[in-house]
C-alpha atoms as one frame of an Amber mdcrd trajectory, in Angstrom:
protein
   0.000   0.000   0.000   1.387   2.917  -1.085   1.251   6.158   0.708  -1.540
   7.735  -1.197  -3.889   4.266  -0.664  -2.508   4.772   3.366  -4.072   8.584
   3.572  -7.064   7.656   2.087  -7.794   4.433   4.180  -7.358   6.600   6.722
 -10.037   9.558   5.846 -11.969   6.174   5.021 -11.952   5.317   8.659 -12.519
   8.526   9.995 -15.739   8.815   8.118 -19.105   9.422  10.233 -21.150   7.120
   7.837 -19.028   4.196   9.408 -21.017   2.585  11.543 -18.268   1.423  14.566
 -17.713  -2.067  14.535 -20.593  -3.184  12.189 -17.804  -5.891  10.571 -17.618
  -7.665  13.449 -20.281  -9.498  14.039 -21.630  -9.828  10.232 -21.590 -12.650
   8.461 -19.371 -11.485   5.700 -21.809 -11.682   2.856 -21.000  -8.070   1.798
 -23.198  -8.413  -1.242 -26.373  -8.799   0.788 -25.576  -6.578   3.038 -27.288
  -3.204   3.594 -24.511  -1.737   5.889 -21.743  -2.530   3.257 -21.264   1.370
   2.157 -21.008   1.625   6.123 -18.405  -0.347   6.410 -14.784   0.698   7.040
 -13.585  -2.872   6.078 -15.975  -3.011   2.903 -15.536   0.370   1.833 -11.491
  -0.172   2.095 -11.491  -3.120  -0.508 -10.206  -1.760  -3.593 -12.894  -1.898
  -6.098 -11.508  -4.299  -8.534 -10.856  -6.775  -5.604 -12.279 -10.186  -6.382
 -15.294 -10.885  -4.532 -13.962 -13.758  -2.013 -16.297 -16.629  -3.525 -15.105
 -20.022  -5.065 -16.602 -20.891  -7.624 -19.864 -23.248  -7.203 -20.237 -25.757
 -10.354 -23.730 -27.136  -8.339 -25.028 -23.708  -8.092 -24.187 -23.551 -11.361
 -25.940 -26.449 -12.777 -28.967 -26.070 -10.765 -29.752 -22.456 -12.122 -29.139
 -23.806 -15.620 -31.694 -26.214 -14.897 -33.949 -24.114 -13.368 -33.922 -21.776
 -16.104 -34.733 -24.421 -18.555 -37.774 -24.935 -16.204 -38.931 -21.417 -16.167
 -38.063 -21.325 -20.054 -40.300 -24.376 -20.793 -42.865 -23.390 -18.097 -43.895
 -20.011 -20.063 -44.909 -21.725 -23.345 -33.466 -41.151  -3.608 -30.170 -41.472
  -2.562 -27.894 -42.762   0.414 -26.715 -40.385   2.095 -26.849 -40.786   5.999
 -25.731 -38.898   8.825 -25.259 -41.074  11.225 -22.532 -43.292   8.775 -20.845
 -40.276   8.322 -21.021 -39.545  11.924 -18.467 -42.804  12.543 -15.661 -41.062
   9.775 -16.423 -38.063  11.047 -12.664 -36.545  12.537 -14.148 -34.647  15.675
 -11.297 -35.362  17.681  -7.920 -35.444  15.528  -5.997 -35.728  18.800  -2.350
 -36.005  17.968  -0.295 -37.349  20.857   2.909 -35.151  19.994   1.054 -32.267
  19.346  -1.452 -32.001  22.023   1.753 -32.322  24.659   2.570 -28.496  22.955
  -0.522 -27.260  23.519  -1.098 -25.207  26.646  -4.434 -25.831  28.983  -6.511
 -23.302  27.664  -6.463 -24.213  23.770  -7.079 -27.926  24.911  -9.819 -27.046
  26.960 -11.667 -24.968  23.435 -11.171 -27.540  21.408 -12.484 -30.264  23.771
 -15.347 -27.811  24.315 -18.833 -29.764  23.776 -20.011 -26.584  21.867 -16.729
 -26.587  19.539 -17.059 -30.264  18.973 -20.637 -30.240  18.095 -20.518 -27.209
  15.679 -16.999 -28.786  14.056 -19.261 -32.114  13.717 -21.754 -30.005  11.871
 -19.235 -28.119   9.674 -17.915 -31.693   8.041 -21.384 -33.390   7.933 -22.429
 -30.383   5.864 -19.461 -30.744   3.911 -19.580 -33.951   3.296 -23.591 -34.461
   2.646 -22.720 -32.257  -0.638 -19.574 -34.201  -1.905 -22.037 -37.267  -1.366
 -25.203 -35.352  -2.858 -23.991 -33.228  -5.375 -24.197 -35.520  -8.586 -27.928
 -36.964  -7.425 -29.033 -33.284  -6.744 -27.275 -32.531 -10.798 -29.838 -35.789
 -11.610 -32.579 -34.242  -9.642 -32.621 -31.100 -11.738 -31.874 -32.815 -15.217
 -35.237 -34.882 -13.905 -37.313 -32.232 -13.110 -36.430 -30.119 -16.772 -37.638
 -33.099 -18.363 -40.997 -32.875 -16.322 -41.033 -29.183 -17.493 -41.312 -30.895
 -21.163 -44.183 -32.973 -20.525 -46.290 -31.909 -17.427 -48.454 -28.540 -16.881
 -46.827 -26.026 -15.435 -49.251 -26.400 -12.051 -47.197 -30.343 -11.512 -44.097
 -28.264 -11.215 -42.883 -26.760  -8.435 -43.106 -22.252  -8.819 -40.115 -20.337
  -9.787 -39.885 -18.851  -6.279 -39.664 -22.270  -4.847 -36.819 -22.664  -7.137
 -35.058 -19.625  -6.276 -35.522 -20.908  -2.657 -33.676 -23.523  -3.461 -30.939
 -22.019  -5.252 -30.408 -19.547  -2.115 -30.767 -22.248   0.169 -27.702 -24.031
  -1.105 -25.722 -20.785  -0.879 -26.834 -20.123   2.747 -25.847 -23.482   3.766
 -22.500 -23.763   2.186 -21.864 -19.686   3.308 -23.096 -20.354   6.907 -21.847
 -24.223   7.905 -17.952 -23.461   8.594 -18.398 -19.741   9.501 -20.967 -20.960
  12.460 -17.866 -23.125  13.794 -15.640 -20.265  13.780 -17.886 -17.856  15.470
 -18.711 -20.257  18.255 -14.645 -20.908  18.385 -14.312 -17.403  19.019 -17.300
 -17.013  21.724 -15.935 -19.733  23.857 -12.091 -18.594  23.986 -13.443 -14.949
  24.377 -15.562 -16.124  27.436 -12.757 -18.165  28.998 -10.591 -15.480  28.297
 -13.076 -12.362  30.037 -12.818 -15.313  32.982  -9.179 -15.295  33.194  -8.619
 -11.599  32.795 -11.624  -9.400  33.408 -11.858  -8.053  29.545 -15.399  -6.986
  29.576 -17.559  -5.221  32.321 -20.682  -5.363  30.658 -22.418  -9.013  30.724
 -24.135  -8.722  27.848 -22.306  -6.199  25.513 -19.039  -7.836  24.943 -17.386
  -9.631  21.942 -18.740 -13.286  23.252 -21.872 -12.861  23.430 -21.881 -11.264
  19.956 -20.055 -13.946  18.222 -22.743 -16.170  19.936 -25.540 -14.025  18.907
 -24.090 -14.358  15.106 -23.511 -18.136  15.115 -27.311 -18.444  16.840 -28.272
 -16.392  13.716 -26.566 -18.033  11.144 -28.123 -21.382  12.622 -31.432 -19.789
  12.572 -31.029 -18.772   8.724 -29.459 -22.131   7.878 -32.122 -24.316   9.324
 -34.739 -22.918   7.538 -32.628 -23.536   4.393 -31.761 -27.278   5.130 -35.336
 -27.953   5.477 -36.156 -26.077   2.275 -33.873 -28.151   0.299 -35.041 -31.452
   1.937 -38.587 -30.628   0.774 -37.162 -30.324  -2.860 -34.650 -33.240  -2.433
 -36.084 -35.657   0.229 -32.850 -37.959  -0.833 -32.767 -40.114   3.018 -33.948
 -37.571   5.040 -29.798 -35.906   5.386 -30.699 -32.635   4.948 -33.445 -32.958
   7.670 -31.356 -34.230   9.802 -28.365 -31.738   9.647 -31.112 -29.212  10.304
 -32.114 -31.143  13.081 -28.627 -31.343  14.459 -28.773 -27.728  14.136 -31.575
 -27.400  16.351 -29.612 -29.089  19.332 -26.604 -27.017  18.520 -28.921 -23.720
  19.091 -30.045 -25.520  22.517 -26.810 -26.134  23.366 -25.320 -22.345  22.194
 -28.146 -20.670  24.588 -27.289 -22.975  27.322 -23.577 -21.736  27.430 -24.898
 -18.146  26.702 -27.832 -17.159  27.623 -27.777 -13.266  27.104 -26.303 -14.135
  23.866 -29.423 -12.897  21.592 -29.688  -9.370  24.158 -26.376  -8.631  22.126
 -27.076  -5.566  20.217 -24.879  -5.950  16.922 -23.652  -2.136  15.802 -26.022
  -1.386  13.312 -28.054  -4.320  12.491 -30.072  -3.920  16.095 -29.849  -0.016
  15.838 -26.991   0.132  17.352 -24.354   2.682  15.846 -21.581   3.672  18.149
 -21.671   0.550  20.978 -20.414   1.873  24.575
């Protein structure tokens, strides 16, 4: 960065349409986000950055499909959770390693709330690299429908579009949840250790809480959407399930968690 870039990052910063904080506890969707020209760390980007999105060839193929659908509408598989469950590498204790790390990073990552959300983050993972080429199948099916059935046997474009955001939600939200929840714990043991925070409720662990409760809220709803469009066994049900007991869990260990008040999303601009 050269010194020009440095003075105006700076006047950037200092700007009173910056909304303190707001990048914090976001989910880092800038695109869909209504605070993005609000946002030091958005506004900062350069404007020819790349958007920091891989490339999704199932996204890809589905809205192909789907627009074949809504083209030709204007004129089960194996997956299962709890198979996966057995391969699933919660632990990863490494004998030689684990004797390096100190008590505290031991205790986080034996944490019942960091094992069950990194359990989540590879079951999601792994449902698609199982599901992927039936859900391809399941959307070549359904444009052939498109060719012989009325259009009221099909399901609406807006049901597709559900679907198509669905997928995005889940696949945004499933490793980003783990981190968040990563971060609320260690903050919390940290405050415990040190006396970071004075207020209970407004301090950085209970807002990376209240983000990761969010995130499961949002992605939920969008595993259940997809399993009514792809039934396949019942996995996507069941991840949203497993979501469900995460949230239980999550408001068990913090309980003012949702009380957070996220700068600007819940009105609040400058927090105390």
């Amino acid at each position: 960065m050269d010194e020009a870039e440095e003075d105006k990052l700076f006047l950037q910063t200092l700007s009173p349409r910056n909304i303190v904080g707001v990048h914090n506890y976001c989910d880092a969707w800038c695109e869909r986000c209504g605070f993005a020209d609000r946002c030091v760390v958005n506004v900062s980007r350069p404007r020819d950055e790349a958007p920091l999105r891989s490339e999704d060839p199932l996204l890809d193929h589905l809205k192909e499909r789907f627009d074949q659908v809504r083209t030709l509408a204007t004129r089960r598989s194996t997956f299962s959770v709890e198979e996966l469950m057995k391969n699933v590498d919660i632990d990863s204790r490494d004998p030689v390693e684990e004797a390096k790390e100190d008590a505290r990073r031991e205790r986080l990552r034996q944490h019942p709330v960091v094992r069950e959300a990194h359990a989540y983050s590879e079951l999601a993972r792994a449902w698609f690299e199982v599901e992927t080429e039936a859900m391809r199948r399941h959307a070549d099916a359904l444009v052939r429908r498109a060719e012989v059935e009325d259009v009221e046997d099909l399901p609406s474009m807006s049901e597709l579009a559900r679907i198509i955001d669905s997928i995005d939600i889940v696949r945004w939200d499933s490793y980003l949840i783990f981190v968040k929840l990563h971060r609320a714990i260690d903050g919390r043991s940290e405050d415990a250790e040190e006396g970071v925070w004075d207020d209970p409720i407004q301090n950085d662990y209970n807002g990376s809480a209240k983000l990761a409760l969010m995130l499961i809220d949002r992605s939920e709803g969008a595993w259940r959407a997809i399993d009514r469009w792809f039934p396949s066994s019942g996995g996507a049900r069941l991840l949203a399930d497993q979501l469900v007991s995460l949230r239980v869990s999550i408001e068990r260990e913090f309980p003012r968690a949702r009380a957070f008040l996220r700068p600007g999303f819940d009105g609040l601009i400058t927090p105390d």
